[in-house]
C-alpha positions in Angstrom: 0.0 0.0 0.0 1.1 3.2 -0.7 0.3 7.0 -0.8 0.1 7.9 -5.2 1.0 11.9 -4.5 4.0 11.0 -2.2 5.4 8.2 -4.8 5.0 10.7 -7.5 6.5 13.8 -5.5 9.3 11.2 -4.2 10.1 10.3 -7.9 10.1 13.9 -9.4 12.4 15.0 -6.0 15.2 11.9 -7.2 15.1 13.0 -10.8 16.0 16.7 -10.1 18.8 15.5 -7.4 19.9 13.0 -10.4 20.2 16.3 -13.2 16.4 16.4 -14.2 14.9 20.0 -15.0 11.0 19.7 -14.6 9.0 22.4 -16.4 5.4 23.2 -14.4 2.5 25.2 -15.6 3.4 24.3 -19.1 1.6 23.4 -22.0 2.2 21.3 -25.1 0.7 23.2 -28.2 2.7 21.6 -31.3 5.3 19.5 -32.2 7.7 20.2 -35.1 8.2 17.2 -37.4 10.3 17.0 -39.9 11.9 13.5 -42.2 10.0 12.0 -39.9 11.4 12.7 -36.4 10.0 15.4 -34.1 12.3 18.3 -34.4 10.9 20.3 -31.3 7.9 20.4 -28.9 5.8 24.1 -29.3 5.0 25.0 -25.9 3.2 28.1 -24.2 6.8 28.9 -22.9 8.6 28.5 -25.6 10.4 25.9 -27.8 12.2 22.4 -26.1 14.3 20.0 -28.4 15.0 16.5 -27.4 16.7 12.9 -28.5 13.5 11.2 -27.6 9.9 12.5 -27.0 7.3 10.8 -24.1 4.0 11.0 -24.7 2.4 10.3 -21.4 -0.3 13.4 -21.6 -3.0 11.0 -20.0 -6.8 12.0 -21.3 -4.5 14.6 -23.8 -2.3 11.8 -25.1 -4.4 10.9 -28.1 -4.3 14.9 -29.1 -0.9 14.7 -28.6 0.0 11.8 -30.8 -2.4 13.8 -33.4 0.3 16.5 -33.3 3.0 14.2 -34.5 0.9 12.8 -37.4 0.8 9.1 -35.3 -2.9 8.8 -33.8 -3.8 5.5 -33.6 -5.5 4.9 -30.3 -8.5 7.1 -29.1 -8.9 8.4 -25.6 -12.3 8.3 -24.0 -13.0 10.1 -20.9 -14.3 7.9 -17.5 -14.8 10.0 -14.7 -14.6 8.8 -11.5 -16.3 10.1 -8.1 -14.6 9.1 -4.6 -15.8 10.1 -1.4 -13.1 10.2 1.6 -13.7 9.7 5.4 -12.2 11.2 8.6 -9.1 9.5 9.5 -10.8 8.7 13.0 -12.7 5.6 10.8 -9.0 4.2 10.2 -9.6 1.4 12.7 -13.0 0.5 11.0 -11.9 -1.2 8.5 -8.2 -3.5 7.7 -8.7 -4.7 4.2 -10.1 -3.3 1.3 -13.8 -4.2 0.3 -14.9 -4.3 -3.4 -18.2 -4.6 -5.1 -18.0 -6.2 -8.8 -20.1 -5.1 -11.6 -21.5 -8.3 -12.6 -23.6 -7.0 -15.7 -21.0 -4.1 -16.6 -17.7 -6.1 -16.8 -14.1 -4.9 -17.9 -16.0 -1.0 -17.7 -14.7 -1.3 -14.2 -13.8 -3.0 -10.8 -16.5 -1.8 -9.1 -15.0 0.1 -6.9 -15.6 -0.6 -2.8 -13.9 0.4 0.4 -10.4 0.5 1.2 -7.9 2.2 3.4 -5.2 4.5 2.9 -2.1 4.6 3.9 -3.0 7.8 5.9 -6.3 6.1 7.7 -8.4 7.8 5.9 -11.0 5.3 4.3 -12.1 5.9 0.5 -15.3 5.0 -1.2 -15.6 4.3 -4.8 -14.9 5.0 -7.5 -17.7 5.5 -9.8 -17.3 4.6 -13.6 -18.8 7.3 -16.0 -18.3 8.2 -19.6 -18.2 12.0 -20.1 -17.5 14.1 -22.8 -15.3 16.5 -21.2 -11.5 15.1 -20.6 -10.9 17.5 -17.7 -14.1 17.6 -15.9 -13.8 17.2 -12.3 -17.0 18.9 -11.5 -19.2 16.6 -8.6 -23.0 16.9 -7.7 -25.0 15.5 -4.4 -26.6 13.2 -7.0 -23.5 11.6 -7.2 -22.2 11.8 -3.9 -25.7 9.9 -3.0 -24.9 6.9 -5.7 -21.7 6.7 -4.5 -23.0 6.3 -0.9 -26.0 4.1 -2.1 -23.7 1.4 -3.8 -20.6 1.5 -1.2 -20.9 2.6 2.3 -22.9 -0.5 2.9 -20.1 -2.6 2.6 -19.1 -1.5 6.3 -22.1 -0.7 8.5 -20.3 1.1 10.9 -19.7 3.8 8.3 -22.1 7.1 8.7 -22.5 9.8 6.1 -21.5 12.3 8.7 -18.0 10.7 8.4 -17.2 12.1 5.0 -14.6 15.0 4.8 -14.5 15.5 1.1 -15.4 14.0 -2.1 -13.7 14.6 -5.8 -14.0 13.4 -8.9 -10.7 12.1 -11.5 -10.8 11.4 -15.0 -9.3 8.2 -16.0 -7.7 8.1 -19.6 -8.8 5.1 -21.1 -9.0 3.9 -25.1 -11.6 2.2 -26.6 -9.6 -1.0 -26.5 -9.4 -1.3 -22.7 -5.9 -1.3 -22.9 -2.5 0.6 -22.1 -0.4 1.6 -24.9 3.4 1.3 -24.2 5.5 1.3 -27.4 7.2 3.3 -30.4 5.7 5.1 -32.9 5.4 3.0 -35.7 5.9 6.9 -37.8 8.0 9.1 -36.0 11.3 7.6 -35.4 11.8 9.1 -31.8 8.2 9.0 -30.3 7.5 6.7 -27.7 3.7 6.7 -26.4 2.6 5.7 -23.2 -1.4 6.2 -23.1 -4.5 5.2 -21.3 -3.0 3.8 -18.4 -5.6 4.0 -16.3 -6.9 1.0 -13.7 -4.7 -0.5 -12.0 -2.1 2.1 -13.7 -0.4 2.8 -10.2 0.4 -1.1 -9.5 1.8 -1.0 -13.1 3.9 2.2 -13.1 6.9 0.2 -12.1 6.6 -2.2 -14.6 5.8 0.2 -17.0 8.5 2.9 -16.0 11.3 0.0 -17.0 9.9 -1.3 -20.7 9.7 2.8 -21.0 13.5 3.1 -19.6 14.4 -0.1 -22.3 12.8 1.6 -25.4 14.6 4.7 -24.9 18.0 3.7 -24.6 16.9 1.2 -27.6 16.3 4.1 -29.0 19.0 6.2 -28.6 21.6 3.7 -29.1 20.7 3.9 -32.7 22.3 7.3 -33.0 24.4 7.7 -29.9 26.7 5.5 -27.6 24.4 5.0 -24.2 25.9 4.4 -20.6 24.9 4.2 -16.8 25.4 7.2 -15.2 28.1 6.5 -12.5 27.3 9.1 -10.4 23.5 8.6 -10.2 21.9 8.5 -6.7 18.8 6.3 -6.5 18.1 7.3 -3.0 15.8 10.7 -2.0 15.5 10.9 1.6 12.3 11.9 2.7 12.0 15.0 5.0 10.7 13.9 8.9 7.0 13.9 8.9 5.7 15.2 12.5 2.9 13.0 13.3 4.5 10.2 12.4 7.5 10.3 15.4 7.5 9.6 18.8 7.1 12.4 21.5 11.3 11.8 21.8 12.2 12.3 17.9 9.9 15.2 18.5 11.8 16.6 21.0 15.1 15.8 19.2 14.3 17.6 16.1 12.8 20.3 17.4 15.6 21.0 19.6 17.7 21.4 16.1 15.1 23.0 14.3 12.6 25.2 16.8 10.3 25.5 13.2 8.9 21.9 14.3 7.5 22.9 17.3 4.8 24.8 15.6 2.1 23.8 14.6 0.4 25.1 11.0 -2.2 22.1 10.3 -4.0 20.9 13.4 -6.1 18.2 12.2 -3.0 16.5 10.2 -0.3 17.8 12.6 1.5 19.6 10.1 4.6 22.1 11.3 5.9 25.2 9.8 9.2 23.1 9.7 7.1 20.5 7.0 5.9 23.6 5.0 9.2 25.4 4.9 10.9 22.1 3.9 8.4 21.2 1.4 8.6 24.8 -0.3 12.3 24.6 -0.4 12.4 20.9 -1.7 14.4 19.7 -5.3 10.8 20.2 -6.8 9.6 23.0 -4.9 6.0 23.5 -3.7 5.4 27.1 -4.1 1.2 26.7 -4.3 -1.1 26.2 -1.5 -1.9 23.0 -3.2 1.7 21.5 -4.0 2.1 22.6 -0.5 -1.0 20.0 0.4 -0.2 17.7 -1.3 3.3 17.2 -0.1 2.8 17.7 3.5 -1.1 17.1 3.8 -2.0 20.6 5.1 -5.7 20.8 4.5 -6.6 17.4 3.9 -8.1 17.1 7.6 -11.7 17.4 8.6 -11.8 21.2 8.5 -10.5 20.9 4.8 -8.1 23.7 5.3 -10.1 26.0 7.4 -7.7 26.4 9.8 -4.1 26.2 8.1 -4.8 27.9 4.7 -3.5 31.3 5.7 -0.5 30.0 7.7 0.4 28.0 4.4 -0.3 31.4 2.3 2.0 33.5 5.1 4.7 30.8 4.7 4.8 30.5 1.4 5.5 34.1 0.4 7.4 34.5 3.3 10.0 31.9 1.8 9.2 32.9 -1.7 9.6 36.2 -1.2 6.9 37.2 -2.5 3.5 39.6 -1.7 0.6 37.3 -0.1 -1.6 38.3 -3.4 0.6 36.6 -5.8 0.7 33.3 -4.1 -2.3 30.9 -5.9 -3.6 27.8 -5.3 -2.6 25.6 -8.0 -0.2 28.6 -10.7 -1.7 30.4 -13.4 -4.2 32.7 -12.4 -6.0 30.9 -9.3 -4.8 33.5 -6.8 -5.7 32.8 -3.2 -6.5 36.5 -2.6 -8.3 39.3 -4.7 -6.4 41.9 -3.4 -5.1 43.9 -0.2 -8.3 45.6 2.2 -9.4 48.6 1.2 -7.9 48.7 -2.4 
C-alpha cells in the first residue's frame, strides 16, 4: 500500500537531485516534425528539443499523438467520483472491500472500500463516460450513488464521516488497454497512453519497458551508458505526526520550526511547510504545499491552516501574499489587499 501523491513527488524529487529539469504550468501546443522525427515540442513557454519524445499526456495523449501525425489509439474520458472519510474511521476497517459489476464487466472493478495509507477510508470510484476530458466537476446526486452502492459494505460507516469527495478522470482507449511502445511513424516517439486501472500497480513495470525503449532508442544514434554518479536514494523529509514524542523533542531542539504547529487536524509544522517549499521540486502553491505535506486534507478541509500555508509560502518565496495561488496560473488565493 502506498500513498500515489507522495510516490509521485518522491520520484520527481530523485530525478532533479539526479540532473532532471521539470518544467510546471506548461503546456504542449505543437510539435515540429520533420523527415520523420519530431524536431521540437511548441509550448506556451517556448520551444524544447530533445533525443526522444514521451507521450504520457493521459486523457491529452491521443491529441498529442495527433500532433506528431501518429494517432492510432483514441482516448475516451471515464470520470470517477470518490468520497473520503475522517481519518478517526481508520480502525474501522483493515482490508479493502470491493463490489463487482456483474452486468458491466471490464468498464470497471466496481469500486468498494479500502484504506489508505493515511487512515483515511475511500469510497468508490464510480465509472462514468463524459465528454469533457478534464471535468472534475461533482453533484450530491453523485455523492448519494456513491454512498448508495458503497458505504454499505461496512455498517459502521455514517454519512457524517465524509470530509470531502472529488472526482478524476481516467484516460482510457476504446480498446481497454494501455499503450506502451514506439511510434510506428515518427522515429523518436514513444507513447505511453490510457493507463488508467490499475495504472499505479503497473507504473513500475511500466516505467522499466519505457526506460528499455529509450536507450533502444537512442543507441541507434548515440553511444548510451549508466550514469556512474546517479543517486537512487531521495531521503524523505521527517514527517511530524508520524515520530514519537522523543524524535519530537530531538528535532525540534535542532530546528525550533517543528514545534509549531500550522495544520491541526494533520499535525502539520511550519518546519514541513518550509521544507516542502524549499524541496528539489519546490512547492510554491497552496496545493503542492498540500499535497506534499497534507496541510488541508483534515476534517476542517483547510479552514484552519490555509493562511498559515499562504504566510509561509510568500514568506520563503519572497513574495507579496496576493501573488501566491492555489494551483499557478491565475488561481490566486486573494483578490487583493483591504481597502484597495
Amino acid at each position: 500500500m502506498v500513498a500515489p501523491d507522495q510516490v509521485t513527488i518522491a520520484c520527481a524529487d530523485n530525478a532533479v537531485q539526479n540532473g532532471a529539469r521539470i518544467f510546471l504550468n506548461t503546456a504542449v501546443i505543437g510539435l515540429d516534425v520533420e523527415g520523420g522525427r519530431i524536431t521540437g515540442v511548441r509550448t506556451n513557454r517556448g520551444r524544447l528539443r530533445g533525443r526522444v519524445v514521451i507521450n504520457a499526456a493521459g486523457v491529452w495523449a491521443d491529441r498529442v499523438a495527433e500532433l506528431a501525425d501518429d494517432r492510432f489509439y483514441t482516448i475516451h474520458p471515464r470520470k470517477g467520483v470518490m468520497a473520503i472519510t475522517d481519518r478517526s474511521t481508520g480502525d474501522l476497517q483493515r482490508r479493502s472491500l470491493g463490489m463487482m459489476w456483474i452486468r458491466r464487466p471490464g468498464r470497471t472493478k466496481g469500486g468498494g472500500v479500502s484504506r489508505t495509507i493515511e487512515g483515511n477510508l475511500l469510497l468508490g470510484p464510480t465509472a462514468d463516460e463524459v465528454p469533457d476530458r478534464e471535468d472534475h466537476g461533482t453533484s450530491c446526486e453523485e455523492l448519494e450513488a456513491l454512498l448508495h452502492r458503497h458505504m454499505p459494505l461496512n455498517a459502521q460507516l455514517r454519512p457524517d464521516q465524509i470530509i470531502a469527495y472529488f472526482a478524476g478522470v481516467r484516460a482510457v482507449t476504446f480498446e481497454e488497454d494501455f499503450v506502451v511502445e514506439e511510434s510506428r511513424r515518427v522515429a523518436n516517439l514513444i507513447h505511453v497512453a490510457g493507463i488508467q486501472s490499475p495504472g499505479l500497480t503497473a507504473a513500475p513495470a511500466i516505467a522499466e519497458d519505457v526506460r528499455d525503449l529509450v536507450v533502444a532508442m537512442l543507441r541507434r544514434e548515440v553511444q548510451v551508458r549508466a550514469r556512474p554518479e546517479f543517486d537512487p536514494c531521495r531521503k524523505s523529509p521527517p514527517s511530524l505526526s508520524g515520530l514519537t514524542l522523543e524524535e519530537r523533542h530531538r528535532l525540534i531542539l535542532r530546528n525550533p520550526a517543528y514545534g509549531r504547529i500550522v495544520c491541526r487536524c494533520e499535525e502539520v509544522s511550519e518546519g514541513e511547510v518550509v521544507a516542502a517549499i524549499g524541496s528539489p521540486l519546490p512547492a510554491t502553491t497552496v496545493s503542492a504545499v498540500k499535497h506534499r505535506t497534507r496541510t488541508g486534507m483534515g476534517r476542517c478541509q483547510g479552514g484552519f491552516c490555509t493562511p498559515s500555508v499562504l504566510k509561509l509560502i510568500a514568506r520563503e518565496m519572497a513574495v507579496p501574499a496576493t501573488r501566491v495561488t492555489w494551483q499557478g496560473g491565475d488561481s490566486l488565493m486573494l483578490a487583493g489587499e483591504t481597502g484597495e
